[in-house]
Structure formats: C-alpha cells, structure tokens
C-alpha positions in Angstrom: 84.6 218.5 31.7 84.9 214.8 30.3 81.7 212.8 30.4 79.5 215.6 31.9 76.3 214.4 32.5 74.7 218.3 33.9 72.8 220.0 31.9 71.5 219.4 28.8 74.2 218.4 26.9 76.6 215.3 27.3 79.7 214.9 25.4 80.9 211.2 25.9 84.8 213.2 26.4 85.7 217.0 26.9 82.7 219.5 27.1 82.1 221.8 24.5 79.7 224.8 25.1 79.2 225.3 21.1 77.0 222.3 21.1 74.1 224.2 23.4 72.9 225.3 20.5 71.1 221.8 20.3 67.7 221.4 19.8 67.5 218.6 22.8 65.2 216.1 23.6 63.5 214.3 26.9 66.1 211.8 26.8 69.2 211.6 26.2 69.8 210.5 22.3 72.6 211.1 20.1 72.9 214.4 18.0 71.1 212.8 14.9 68.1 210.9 16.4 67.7 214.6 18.6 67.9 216.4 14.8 65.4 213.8 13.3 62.8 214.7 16.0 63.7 218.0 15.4 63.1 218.1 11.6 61.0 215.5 10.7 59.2 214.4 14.3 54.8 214.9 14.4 56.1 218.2 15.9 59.2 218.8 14.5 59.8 222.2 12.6 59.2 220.6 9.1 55.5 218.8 10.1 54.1 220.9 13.0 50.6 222.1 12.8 51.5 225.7 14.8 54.8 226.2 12.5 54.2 229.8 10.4 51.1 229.4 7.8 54.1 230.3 5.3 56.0 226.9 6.7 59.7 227.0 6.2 59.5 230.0 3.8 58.4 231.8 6.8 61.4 231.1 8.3 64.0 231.6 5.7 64.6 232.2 2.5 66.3 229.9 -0.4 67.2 229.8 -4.1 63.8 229.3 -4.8 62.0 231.8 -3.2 64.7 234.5 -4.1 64.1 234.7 -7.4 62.3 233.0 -10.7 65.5 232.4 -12.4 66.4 229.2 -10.1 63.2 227.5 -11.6 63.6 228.5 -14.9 66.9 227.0 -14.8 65.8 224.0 -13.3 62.9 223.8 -15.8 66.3 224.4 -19.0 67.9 221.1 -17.0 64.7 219.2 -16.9 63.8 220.4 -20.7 67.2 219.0 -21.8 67.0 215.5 -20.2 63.3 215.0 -21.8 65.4 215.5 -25.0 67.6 212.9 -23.8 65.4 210.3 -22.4 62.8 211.2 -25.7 60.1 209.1 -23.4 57.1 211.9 -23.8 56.4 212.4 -20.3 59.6 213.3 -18.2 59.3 213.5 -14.2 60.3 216.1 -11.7 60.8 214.7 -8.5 61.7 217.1 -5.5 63.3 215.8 -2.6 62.1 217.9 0.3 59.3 219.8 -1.6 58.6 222.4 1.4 55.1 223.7 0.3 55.8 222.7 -3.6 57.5 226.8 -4.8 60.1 224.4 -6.7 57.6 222.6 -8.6 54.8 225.1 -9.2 57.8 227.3 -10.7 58.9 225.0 -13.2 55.5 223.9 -14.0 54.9 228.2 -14.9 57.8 227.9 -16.7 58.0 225.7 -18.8 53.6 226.3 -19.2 54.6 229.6 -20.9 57.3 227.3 -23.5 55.4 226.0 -26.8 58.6 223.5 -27.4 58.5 222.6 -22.9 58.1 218.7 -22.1 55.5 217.0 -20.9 56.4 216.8 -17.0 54.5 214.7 -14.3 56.0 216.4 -11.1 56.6 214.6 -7.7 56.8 216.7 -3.9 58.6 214.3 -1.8 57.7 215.5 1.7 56.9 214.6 5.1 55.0 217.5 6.0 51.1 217.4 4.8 50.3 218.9 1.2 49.7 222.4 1.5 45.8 223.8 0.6 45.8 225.1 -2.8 48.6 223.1 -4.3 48.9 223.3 -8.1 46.6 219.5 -8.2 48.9 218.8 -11.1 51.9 218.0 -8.3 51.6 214.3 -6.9 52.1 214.7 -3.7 54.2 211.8 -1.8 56.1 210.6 1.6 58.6 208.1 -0.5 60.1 208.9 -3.7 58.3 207.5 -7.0 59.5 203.9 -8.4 60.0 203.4 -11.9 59.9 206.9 -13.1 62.4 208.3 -15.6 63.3 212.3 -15.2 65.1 214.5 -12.8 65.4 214.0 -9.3 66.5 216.9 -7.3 67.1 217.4 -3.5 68.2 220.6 -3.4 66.5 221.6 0.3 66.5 218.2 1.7 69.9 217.6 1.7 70.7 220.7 4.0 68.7 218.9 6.6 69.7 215.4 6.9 70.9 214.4 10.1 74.0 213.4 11.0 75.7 212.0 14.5 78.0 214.5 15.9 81.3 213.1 17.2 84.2 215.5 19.2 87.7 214.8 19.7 88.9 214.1 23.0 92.7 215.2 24.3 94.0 212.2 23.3 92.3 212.4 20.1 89.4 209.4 20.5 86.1 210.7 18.9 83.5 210.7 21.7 79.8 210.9 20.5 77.4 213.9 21.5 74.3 213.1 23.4 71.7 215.5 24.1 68.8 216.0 26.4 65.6 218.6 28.1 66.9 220.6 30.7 
C-alpha cells in the first residue's frame, strides 16, 4: 500500500514486506541512519557491552576465523609492499578490526619469517579494545595519518550503511523509512 505509515515499516511508495527484516528504530529514520544505530550505535551489535564475550566471531564466521591461510596471505601482500615501499617499518591498518584475529594473525606469521618486515599494526574500530590484545596492535577509532603500508577493510566494508530506495509503479524511487513497532 503506497505511503503506508502502519507498522514498522514505511515505504515513501508501494509496500514491500521484504523490508521487515529491518532492524528499526524509535523513530522513523531512513534505512541507513536505522543501520548505523544498528551497527555502530553505544548499543549497536558491533559496541554493545551484552553482545557474546566472543563479539562478532560469536556470531559468524569469516575468512579470518576459518582458517590461518587468509593471514598468512595477507601477511605475503603486506611482506611484498615493505619490499616496495623499502621504508623499514611498513603498517597494517585494518578497517573494522573486530577483536584484532586479522592482525594478531599476521603478526604470528610473519613472527615465525627470519626475512618478515618490520610491521606497526593499526585496529580501526569502534568497539572498545578487547582484554588481552596482542599490546603490539595500536588500537584506534580513526584511521592513522601519515603512515605508509597496507590498508585493508576487508570486514568493514560488508557493514557500511547504505539508504535503501524502492521503485514505485511508475518507476520513481521512493526512500524506505523505518521505525519500533
């Protein structure tokens, strides 16, 4: 029904029931205000106190918890642009750092290489730094200036938010807003 306003969902156009899937807010707020609360809001999946004790590993599984070879790839990359840059200290700066698997991976890694490059590694997160971090990782809410190295956003760009638009019968995008029941 074109501009419902029941519910929790509005679609400025025809209704859609895909989209009560939303994560939904006190308000009504377009899709990717809604998703940055979601995400990244004080209790938002990705900085809640009461989320798992694992955090997002808890909750599902990626490249790098599935298996060492992801980092040990990462850490051949990062090895070969040290060559390149021939600074002496190269950085690894990880865009969405979770709890820091990435980073403490390559750090193992390339720790185990005689010929590996001296690496100052960056966690770019929002979420608080987990107890028992590798203190080797810098910990940060902004990515580093001035560094040279490797910057990868492997996680964090599955999760940035984005408005969500529909087509209406005569074709006009209408936004989607979203709301508590």
């Amino acid at each position: 029904m074109p501009g419902s306003t029941g519910g929790s969902i509005r679609v400025l156009g025809p209704y859609s029931p895909r989209w009560r899937l939303a994560y939904v807010t006190d308000e009504w707020r377009g899709w990717r205000e809604a998703a940055q609360a979601a995400l990244y809001g004080d209790e938002g999946f990705y900085r809640s106190p009461v989320r798992s004790p694992e955090g997002p590993a808890g909750h599902f599984r990626t490249s790098v918890h599935a298996s060492p070879l992801f980092a040990g790839a990462v850490a051949r990359l990062l090895t070969g642009i040290a060559r390149e840059l021939d600074t002496g200290t190269v950085a690894l700066v990880d865009v969405g750092a979770g709890r820091g698997e990435l980073l403490t991976g390559v750090l193992d890694v390339l720790a185990a290489r005689p010929d590996g490059p001296d690496v100052t590694p960056y966690a770019v997160e929002v979420a608080a730094r987990p107890p028992g971090l590798d203190p080797r990782i810098e910990w940060c809410a902004e990515p580093p200036a001035g560094v040279a190295g490797l910057l990868f956003a492997n996680e964090w760009l599955d999760n940035v938010p984005v408005e969500v638009a529909e087509a209406d019968a005569e074709g006009v995008p209408r936004y989607v807003e979203v709301r508590t029941s």
